[in-house]
C-alpha positions as CSV (number, residue, x, y, z in Angstrom):
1,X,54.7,52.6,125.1
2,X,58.2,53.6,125.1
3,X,59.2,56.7,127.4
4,X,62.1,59.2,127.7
5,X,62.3,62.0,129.6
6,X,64.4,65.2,128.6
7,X,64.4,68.3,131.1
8,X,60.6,68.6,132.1
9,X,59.0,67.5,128.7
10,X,58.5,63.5,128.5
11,X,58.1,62.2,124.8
12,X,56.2,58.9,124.5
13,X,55.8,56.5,121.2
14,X,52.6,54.4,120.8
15,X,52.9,51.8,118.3
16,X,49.7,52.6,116.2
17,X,48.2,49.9,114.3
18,X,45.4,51.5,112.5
19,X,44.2,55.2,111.8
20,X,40.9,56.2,111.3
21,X,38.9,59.6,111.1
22,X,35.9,60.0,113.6
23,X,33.7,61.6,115.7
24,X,36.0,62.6,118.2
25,X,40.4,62.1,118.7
26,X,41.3,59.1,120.6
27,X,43.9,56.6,121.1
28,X,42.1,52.6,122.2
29,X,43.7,49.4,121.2
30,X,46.4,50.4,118.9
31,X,43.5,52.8,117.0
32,X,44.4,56.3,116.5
33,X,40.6,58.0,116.0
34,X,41.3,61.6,114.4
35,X,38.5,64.1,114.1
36,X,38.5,65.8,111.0
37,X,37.2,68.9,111.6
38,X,38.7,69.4,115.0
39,X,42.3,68.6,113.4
40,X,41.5,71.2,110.6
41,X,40.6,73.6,112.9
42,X,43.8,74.0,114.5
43,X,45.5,73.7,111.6
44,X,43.9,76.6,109.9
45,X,44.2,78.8,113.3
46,X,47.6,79.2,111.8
47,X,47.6,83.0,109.5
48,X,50.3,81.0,107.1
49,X,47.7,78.1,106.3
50,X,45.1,79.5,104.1
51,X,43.2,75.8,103.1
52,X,44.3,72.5,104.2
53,X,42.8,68.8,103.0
54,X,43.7,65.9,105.1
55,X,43.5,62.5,103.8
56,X,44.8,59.3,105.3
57,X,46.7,56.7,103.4
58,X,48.4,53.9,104.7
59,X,51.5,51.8,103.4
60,X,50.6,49.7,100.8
61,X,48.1,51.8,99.5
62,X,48.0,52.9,95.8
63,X,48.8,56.6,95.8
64,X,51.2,59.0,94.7
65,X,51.1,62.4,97.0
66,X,52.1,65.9,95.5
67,X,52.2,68.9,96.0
68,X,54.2,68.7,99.5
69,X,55.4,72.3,99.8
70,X,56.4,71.6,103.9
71,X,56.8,69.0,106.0
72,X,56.5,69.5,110.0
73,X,57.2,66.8,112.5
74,X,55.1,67.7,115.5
75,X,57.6,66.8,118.7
């Protein structure tokens, strides 16, 4: 885990080595666990976001993504 600290918010990097959805969101082991439904949720409490469809692909994998109107990086 690497740390810095700016002004009272701390920002911390985990080195992930797999992500996977499940029954609930963790972090164990280098496993990010994402739950599905509990992600979209939140993401459709938004009035912008009418539909969302999450999928997870990891490098190497054979895909092409389209259709990218926006791009957030949560910090």
């Amino acid at each position: 885990m690497i740390e810095s600290t700016s002004g009272s918010f701390q920002l911390a990097s985990y080195e992930v080595t797999e992500v996977i959805f499940g029954d609930r969101t963790s972090f164990h082991n280098g496993v990010l666990t994402i739950d599905k439904e509990e992600l979209r949720s939140l993401i459709l409490e938004s009035p912008l976001i009418e539909d969302v469809e999450i999928e997870l692909v990891a490098p190497g994998d054979d895909v092409r993504i389209v259709h990218i109107l926006d791009v957030a990086e949560p910090r």
